[in-house]
MARNU-812515 format. One record per residue (C-alpha): residue in one letter; x, y, z. Coordinates in steps of 0.05 Angstrom, whole numbers, plus 5000, padded with zeros to 4 digits. Layout:
residues N
A|X|Y|Z
...
This chain:
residues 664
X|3235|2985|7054
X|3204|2942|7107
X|3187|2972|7165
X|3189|2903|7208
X|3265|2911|7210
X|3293|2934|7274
X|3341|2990|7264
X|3388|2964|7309
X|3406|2907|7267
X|3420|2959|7210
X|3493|2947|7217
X|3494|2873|7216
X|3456|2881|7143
X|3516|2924|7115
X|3568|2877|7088
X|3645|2883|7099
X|3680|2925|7047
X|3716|2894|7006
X|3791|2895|7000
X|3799|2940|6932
X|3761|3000|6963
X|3800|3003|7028
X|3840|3070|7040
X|3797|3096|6983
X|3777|3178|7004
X|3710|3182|6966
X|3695|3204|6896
X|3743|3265|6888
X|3794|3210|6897
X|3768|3175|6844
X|3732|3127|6889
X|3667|3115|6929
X|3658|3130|7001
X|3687|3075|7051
X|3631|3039|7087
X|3647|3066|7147
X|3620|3138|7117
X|3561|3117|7080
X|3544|3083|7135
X|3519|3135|7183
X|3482|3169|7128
X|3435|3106|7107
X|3420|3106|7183
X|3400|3175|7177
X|3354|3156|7112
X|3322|3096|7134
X|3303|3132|7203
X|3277|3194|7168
X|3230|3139|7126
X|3216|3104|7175
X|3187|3164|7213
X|3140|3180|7159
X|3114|3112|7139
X|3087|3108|7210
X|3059|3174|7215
X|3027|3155|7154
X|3013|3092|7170
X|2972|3114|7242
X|2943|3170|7195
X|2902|3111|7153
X|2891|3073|7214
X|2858|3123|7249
X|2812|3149|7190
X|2796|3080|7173
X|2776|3061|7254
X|2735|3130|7253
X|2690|3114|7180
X|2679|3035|7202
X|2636|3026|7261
X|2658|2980|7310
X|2597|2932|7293
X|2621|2927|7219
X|2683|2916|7233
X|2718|2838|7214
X|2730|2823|7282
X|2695|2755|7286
X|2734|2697|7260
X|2713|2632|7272
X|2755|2577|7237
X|2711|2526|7199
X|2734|2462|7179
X|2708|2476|7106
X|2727|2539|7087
X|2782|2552|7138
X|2782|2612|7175
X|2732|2666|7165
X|2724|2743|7172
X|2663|2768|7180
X|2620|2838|7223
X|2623|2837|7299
X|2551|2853|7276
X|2550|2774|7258
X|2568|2761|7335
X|2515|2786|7353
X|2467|2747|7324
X|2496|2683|7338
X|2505|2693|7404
X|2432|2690|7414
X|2382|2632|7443
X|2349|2624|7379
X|2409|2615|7342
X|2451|2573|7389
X|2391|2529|7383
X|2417|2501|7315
X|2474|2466|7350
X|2428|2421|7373
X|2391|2403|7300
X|2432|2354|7260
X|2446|2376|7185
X|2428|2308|7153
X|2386|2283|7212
X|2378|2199|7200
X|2435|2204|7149
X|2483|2208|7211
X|2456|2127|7222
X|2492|2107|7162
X|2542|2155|7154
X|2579|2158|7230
X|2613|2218|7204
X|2550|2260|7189
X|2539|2287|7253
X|2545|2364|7237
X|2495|2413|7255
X|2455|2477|7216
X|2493|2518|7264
X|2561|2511|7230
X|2522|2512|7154
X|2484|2573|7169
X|2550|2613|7183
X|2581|2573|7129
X|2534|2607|7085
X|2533|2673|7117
X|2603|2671|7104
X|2594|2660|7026
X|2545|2706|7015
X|2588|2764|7056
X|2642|2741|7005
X|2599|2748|6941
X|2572|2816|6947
X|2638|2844|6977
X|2666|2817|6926
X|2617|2848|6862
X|2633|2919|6902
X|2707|2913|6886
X|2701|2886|6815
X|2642|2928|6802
X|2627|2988|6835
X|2573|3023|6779
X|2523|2969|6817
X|2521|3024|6871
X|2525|2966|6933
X|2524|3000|6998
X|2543|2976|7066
X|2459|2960|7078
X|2452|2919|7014
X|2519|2884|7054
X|2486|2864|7116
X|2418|2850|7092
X|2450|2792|7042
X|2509|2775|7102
X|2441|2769|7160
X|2403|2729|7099
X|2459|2671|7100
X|2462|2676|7173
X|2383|2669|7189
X|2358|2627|7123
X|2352|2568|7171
X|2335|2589|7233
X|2262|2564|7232
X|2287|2487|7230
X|2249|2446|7273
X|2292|2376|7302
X|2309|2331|7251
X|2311|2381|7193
X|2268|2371|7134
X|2240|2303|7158
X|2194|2349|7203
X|2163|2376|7152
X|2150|2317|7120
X|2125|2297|7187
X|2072|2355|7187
X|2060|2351|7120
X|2034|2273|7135
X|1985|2305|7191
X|1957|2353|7142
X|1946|2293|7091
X|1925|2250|7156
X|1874|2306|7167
X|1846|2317|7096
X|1836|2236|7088
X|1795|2231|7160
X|1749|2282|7141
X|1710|2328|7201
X|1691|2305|7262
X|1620|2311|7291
X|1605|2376|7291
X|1663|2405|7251
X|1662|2450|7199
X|1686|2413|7131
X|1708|2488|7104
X|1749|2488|7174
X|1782|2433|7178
X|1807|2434|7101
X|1842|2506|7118
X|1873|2465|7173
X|1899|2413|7135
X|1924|2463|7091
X|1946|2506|7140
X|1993|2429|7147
X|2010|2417|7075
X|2038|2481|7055
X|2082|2495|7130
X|2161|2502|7104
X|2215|2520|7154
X|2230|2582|7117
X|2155|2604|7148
X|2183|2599|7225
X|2253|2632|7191
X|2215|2699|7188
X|2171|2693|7247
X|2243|2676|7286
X|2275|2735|7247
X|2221|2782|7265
X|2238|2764|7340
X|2322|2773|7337
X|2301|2850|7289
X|2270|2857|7355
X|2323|2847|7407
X|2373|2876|7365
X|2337|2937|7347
X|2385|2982|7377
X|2454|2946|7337
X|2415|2950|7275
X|2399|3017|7283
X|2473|3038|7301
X|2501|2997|7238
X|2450|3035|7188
X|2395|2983|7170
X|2321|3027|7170
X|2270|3032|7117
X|2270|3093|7074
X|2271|3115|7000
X|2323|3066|6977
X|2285|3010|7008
X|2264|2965|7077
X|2323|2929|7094
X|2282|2885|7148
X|2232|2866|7091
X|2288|2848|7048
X|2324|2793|7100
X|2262|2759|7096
X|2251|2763|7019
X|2322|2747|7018
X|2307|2677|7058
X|2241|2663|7020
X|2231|2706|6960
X|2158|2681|6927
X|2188|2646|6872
X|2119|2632|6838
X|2103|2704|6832
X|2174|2724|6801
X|2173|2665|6762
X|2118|2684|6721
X|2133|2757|6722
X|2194|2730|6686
X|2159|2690|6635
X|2115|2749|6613
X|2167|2797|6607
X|2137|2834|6669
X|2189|2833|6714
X|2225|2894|6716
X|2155|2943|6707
X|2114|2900|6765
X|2184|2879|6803
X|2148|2928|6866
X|2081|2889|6864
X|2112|2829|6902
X|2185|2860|6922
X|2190|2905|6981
X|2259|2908|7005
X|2296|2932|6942
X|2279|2962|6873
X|2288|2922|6810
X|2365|2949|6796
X|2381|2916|6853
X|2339|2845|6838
X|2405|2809|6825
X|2407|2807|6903
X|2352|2765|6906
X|2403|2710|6866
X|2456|2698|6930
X|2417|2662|6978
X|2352|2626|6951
X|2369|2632|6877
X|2292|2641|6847
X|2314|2641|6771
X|2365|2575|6781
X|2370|2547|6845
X|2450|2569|6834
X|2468|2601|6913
X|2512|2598|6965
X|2464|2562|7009
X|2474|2502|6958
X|2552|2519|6959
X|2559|2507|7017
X|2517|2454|7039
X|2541|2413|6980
X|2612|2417|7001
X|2595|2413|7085
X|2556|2347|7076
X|2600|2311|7018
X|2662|2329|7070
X|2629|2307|7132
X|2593|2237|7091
X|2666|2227|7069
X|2652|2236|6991
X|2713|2257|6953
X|2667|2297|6908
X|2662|2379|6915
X|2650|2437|6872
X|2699|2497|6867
X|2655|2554|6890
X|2717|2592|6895
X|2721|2606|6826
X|2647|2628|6816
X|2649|2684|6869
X|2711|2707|6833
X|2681|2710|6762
X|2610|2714|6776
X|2586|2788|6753
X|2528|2830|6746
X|2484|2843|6677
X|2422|2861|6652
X|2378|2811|6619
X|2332|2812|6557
X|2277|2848|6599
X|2332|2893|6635
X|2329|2862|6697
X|2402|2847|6732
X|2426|2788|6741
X|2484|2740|6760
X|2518|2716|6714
X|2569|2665|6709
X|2625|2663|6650
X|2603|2619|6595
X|2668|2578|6593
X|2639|2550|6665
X|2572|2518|6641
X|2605|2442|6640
X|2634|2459|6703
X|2574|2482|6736
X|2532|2416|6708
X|2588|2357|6718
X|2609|2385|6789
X|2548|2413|6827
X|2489|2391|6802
X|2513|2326|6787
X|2542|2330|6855
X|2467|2342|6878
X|2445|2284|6840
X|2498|2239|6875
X|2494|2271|6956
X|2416|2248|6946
X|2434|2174|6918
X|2482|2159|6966
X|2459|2193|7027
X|2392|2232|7024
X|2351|2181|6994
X|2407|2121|7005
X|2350|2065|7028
X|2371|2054|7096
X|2362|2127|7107
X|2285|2124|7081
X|2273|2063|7127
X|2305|2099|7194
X|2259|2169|7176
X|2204|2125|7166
X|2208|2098|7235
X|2219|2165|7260
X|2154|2188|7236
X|2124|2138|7268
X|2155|2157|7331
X|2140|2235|7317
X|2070|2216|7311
X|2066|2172|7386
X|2100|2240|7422
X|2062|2281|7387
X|1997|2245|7416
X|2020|2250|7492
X|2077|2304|7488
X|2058|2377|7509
X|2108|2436|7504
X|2090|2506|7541
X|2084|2569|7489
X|2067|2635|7500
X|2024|2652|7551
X|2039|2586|7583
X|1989|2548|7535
X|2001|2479|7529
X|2004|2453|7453
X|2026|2387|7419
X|2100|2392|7374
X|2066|2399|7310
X|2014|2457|7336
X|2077|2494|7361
X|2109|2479|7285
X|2043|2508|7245
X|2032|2564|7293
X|2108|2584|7309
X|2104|2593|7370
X|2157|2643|7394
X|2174|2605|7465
X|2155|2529|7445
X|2180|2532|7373
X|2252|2547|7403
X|2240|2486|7450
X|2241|2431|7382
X|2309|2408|7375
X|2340|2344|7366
X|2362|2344|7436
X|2301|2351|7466
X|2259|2290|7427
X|2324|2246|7446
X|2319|2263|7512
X|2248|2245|7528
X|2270|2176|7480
X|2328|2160|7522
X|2304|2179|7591
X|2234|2147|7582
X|2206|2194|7643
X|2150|2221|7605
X|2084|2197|7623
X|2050|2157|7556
X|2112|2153|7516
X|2124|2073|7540
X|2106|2061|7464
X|2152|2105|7435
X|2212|2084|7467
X|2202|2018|7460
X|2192|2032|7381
X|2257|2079|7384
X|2300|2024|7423
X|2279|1968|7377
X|2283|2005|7308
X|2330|2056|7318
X|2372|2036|7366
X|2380|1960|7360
X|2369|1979|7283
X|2314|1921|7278
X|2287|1953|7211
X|2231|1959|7163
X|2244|1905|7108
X|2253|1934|7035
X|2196|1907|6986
X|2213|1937|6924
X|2267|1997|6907
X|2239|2013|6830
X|2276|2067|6785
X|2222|2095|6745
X|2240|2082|6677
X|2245|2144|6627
X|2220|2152|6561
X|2238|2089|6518
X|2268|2057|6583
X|2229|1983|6581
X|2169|2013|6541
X|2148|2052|6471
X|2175|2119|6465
X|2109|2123|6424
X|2064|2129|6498
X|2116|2183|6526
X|2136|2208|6604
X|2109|2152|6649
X|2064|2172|6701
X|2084|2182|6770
X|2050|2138|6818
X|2031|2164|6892
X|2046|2123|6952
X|1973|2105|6967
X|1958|2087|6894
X|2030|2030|6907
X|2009|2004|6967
X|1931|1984|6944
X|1971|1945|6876
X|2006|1917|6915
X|1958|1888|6966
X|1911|1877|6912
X|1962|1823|6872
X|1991|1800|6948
X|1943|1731|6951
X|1941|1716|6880
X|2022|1719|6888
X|2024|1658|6940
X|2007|1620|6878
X|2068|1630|6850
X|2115|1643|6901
X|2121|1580|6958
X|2066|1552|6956
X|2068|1492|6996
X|2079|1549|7045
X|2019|1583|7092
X|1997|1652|7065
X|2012|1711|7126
X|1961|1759|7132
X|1987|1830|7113
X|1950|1897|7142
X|1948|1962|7106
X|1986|1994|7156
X|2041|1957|7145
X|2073|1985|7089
X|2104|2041|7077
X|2114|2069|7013
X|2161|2129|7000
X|2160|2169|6915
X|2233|2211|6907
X|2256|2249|6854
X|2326|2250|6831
X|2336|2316|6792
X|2390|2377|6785
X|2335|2416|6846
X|2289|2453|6798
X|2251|2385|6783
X|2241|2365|6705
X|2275|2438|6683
X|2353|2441|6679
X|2376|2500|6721
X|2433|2517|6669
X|2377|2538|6613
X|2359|2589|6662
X|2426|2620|6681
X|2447|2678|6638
X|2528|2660|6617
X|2574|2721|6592
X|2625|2719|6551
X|2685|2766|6535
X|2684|2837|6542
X|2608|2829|6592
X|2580|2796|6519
X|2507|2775|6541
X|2509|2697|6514
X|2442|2690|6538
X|2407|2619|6559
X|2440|2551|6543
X|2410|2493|6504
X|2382|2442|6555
X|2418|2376|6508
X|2471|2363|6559
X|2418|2355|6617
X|2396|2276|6648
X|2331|2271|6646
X|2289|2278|6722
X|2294|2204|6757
X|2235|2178|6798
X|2247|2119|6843
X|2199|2086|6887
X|2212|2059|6954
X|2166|1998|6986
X|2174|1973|7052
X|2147|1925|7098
X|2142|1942|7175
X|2112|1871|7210
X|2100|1884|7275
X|2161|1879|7330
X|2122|1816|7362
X|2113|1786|7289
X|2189|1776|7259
X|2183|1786|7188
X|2197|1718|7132
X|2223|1711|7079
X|2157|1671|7041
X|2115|1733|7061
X|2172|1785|7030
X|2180|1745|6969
X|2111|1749|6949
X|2109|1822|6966
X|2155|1833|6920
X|2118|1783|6863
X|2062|1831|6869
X|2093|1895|6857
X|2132|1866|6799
X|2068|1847|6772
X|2045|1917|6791
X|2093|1954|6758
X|2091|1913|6694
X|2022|1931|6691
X|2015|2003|6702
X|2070|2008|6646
X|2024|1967|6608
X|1965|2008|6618
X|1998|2069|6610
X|2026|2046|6536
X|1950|2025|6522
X|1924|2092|6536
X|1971|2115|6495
X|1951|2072|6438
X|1886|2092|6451
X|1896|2165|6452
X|1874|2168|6521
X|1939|2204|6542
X|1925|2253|6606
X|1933|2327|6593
X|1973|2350|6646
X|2025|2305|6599
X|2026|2346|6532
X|2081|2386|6525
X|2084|2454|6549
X|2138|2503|6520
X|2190|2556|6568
X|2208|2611|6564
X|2280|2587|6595
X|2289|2524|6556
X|2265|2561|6489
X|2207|2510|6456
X|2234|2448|6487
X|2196|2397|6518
X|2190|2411|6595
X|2133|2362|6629
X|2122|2337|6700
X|2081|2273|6690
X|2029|2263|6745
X|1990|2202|6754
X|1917|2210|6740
X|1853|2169|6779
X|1839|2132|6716
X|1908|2104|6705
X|1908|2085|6778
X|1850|2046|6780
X|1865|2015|6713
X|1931|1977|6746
X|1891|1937|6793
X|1870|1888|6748
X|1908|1839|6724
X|1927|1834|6645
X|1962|1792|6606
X|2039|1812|6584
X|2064|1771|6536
X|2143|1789|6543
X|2193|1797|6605
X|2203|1871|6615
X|2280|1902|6632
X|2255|1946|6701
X|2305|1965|6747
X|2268|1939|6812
X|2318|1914|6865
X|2286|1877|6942
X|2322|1855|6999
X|2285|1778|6987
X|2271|1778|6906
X|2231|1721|6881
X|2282|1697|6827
X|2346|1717|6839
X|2368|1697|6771
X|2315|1740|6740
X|2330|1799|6785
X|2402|1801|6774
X|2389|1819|6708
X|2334|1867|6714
X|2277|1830|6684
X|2204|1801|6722
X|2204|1727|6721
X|2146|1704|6687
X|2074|1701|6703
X|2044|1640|6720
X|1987|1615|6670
């Protein structure tokens, strides 16, 4: 009976009797009571019920409001445009309503991407809770279904505070500021020490450049909100005791060390050493460290929901259902009895064809679309002139440049970095020494008068233009492309014009830009290292790898003239003539050495653990091979290479794939 009906409208739900039990005197008459008697009683009944469904009903309300605190209770509901409208702890609230989280509204998700997209213009701030929002969903989810894992309300938060604060150290414009600190480190190493500097210093500096990640300044920021909410986290439960340190494992949860745990995992060590690198939780509880930065597959709700936020918002009709994993995902032990997540098997194609080829296709049309590498490129540049004249106030009112307040994470000038703040001293143009930069940032990214595109070359795979015979080709580095390529630039105004004057071209100039296309665990295929179940919890153990595209390299070349020199199309042309005749030789060289038996090392097969004895290689390009492309060689037959330019030499050539041929 539902107690939303009013009682007064009891009588208008009692129909009219009907004519045949009129005048009828109950059942010693042989008949049933007239309406007009039964009536009365059913009032009676459905009062009487009514009465004790609601003292029942406050009964459960009251014990449940006294055993969930008023911090863990659902109470905060944003509505989100991808996943509708969420319930999560008032505990969640908290934390978002804080200066160093409202900062993400200010970082752009896809940061350049939004200059060829329009659409992609949202912010970490909504993915972060997006994510928060999965993970809460995941493990509350696993207690239900299976409550023998023993999850308490701590292992709850700590995973639900892990999705909320994974990207809370990113600095404006994402992950192009790394790149943009990772340059200075490189910068740094190639200058060498100044007069009078230590060379043992200054390589831990540019180290101390190289290896900085965002998920570094994640902790150091988390450190600072465990701080100011010490008192909510105390009242909700989290502490460090027996069972484990719940403020140690947030920050394992953001950044677990993947190295270490990977090659526990590949000697069978990871259950008896799982405390060596683990602090937060014991080793019955690893499958925690799975739900936001997956270590064994890359497979986490940080990918779930990033994948579908940024295909929604870049307007692909492409998503994965991550629905139906947090359903079926469940809980077993390995071969080594560690826990893990597993997926059902039945969901292996799934997994492949709609997220990681989903990966694969986000980064091809929109992370590593061309355009987009041509507008970060600028930026760099840009980064670089405010970083020379720029000074933001830290702690103790110390005045450091952007990328000393990155490295060192600062607590007050770290906060400072958003995207807001570098547009605003681009756009106002107030800042003393920044002339240069704004003139760069009006011209290239505003006016969109960009670099020109040399050469976009898809790394072929193994028997992809050359002999299977000389296997993985090497990967070339950016320096290594630009010196072939200036090195073949005169000989190239032989071939290509020339009647016409040959334009001088200055290292600094170009730009050169080495991607990988891959399912996010590089050459390795994230589904051989997933543990499937069957029926019945059946272990199925790890997948064969056959299904799996092989890693893609592409290489990006671009010209930058200066803004007082227009680029042309004779000097683009023959750019591109001499990275064609680059490329064809380093494949050349490389199926020489191969001939020789002068393959590298670090290109010999090495056998896994997770793809059991298959080939599993990342091809690196060594000094010799390098050097050996500089010189020209003689190549008897066109080559198919996938190499497309905005200005191509011979268009007819081109259009087909092939290098028109060299000039005797």
């Amino acid at each position: 009976i539902s107690t939303a009906s009013p009682l007064s409208s009891f009588r208008l739900l009692v129909p009219p009797p009907p004519p045949a039990c009129q005048g009828l005197q109950g059942p010693r008459a042989g008949g049933r009571w007239p309406w007009w008697q039964w009536a009365p009683r059913m009032q009676w009944r459905w009062r009487r019920r009514t009465k004790v469904e609601s003292i029942v009903s406050q009964a459960l309300e009251s014990r449940a409001t006294e055993a969930v605190p008023m911090l863990l209770r659902e109470d905060f509901t944003p509505n989100d445009p991808v996943h509708g409208l969420m319930h999560l702890p008032n505990l969640v609230k908290l934390f978002v309503d804080t200066s160093i989280f409202q900062r993400m509204r200010h970082i752009k998700q896809l940061a350049m991407c939004s200059y060829v997209y329009p659409g992609a213009t949202h912010k970490r701030f909504g993915h972060s809770i997006g994510t928060c929002y999965l993970a809460y969903k995941l493990v509350k989810g696993l207690r239900h279904r299976q409550p023998e894992l023993g999850i308490t309300s701590r292992d709850l938060l700590c995973v639900t505070l892990a999705g909320l604060c994974h990207d809370l150290g990113h600095p404006c414009y994402s992950h192009m500021f790394e790149c943009f600190v990772h340059r200075l480190g490189a910068e740094m190493r190639k200058r060498g020490p100044a007069a009078g500097q230590d060379a043992g210093a200054l390589l831990e500096e540019a180290n101390r450049y190289e290896s900085w990640s965002h998920e570094k300044a994640s902790k150091v920021l988390l450190e600072v909100l465990f701080k100011d909410m010490q008192g909510p986290l105390q009242e909700v439960g989290l502490r460090v005791d027996d069972e484990g340190d719940d403020f140690a494992c947030v920050a394992e949860l953001i950044d677990p060390p993947k190295e270490k745990l990977d090659a526990l995992a590949e000697r069978g060590e990871l259950k008896s050493r799982w405390g060596e690198v683990i602090r937060g939780r014991p080793a019955h509880k690893a499958w925690l460290y799975e739900v936001v930065s997956n270590w064994r597959s890359g497979l986490d709700v940080d990918k779930f929901d990033y994948f579908r936020r940024d295909a929604y918002y870049l307007g692909i009709k492409r998503q994965f259902d991550h629905e139906r994993y947090l359903k079926l995902v469940k809980v077993i032990v390995d071969a080594d009895g560690v826990p893990t997540l597993s997926p059902p098997a039945k969901d292996k194609d799934t997994l492949r064809d709609n997220m990681l080829e989903l990966r694969k296709t986000l980064h091809h049309m929109a992370y590593q679309h061309k355009a987009t590498k041509k507008l970060e490129c600028h930026m760099l540049d840009i980064l670089s002139m405010i970083d020379e004249h720029v000074r933001v106030t830290g702690e103790g009112g110390r005045k450091m440049k952007i990328s000393e307040a990155a490295v060192n994470v600062d607590t007050v000038a770290y906060p400072k970095m958003t995207d807001t703040f570098v547009e605003a001293l681009l756009l106002t143009g107030e800042q003393p020494g920044l002339e240069r930069a704004c003139a760069e940032y009006d011209h290239r990214i505003v006016r969109r008068k960009l670099m020109r595109l040399v050469a976009h070359w898809d790394l072929p795979r193994v028997g992809e233009g050359f002999t299977e015979r000389a296997g993985p080709l090497p990967v070339p580095d950016g320096d290594s492309v630009i010196s072939g390529v200036l090195s073949g630039y005169q000989a190239a105004a032989g071939v290509v014009r020339p009647g016409e004057a040959l334009r001088a071209v200055a290292l600094e100039e170009l730009r050169c830009s080495v991607v990988a296309l891959h399912y996010g665990m590089k050459e390795h295929d994230p589904i051989t290292r997933v543990l499937f179940h069957g029926k019945a919890n059946v272990r199925r153990g790890y997948l064969n790898a056959g299904d799996a595209k092989p890693l893609r390299h592409k290489v990006f070349v671009f010209w930058n003239p200066p803004v007082s020199e227009p680029s042309d199309v004779a000097t683009l042309e023959r750019l591109t003539h001499s990275f064609n005749e680059w490329a064809s030789r380093l494949i050349e060289s490389h199926e020489a050495s191969a001939a020789a038996g002068r393959l590298p090392s670090n290109l010999a097969p090495s056998p896994s653990r997770w793809t059991r004895g298959e080939d599993a290689t990342v091809p690196a390009l060594a000094q010799d091979a390098a050097s050996s492309v500089s010189a020209p060689v003689s190549r008897p037959t066109l080559r198919s290479l996938r190499i497309q330019a905005s200005c191509p030499p011979n268009m007819d050539d081109l259009a087909f794939g092939s290098l028109p041929k060299r000039a005797p």
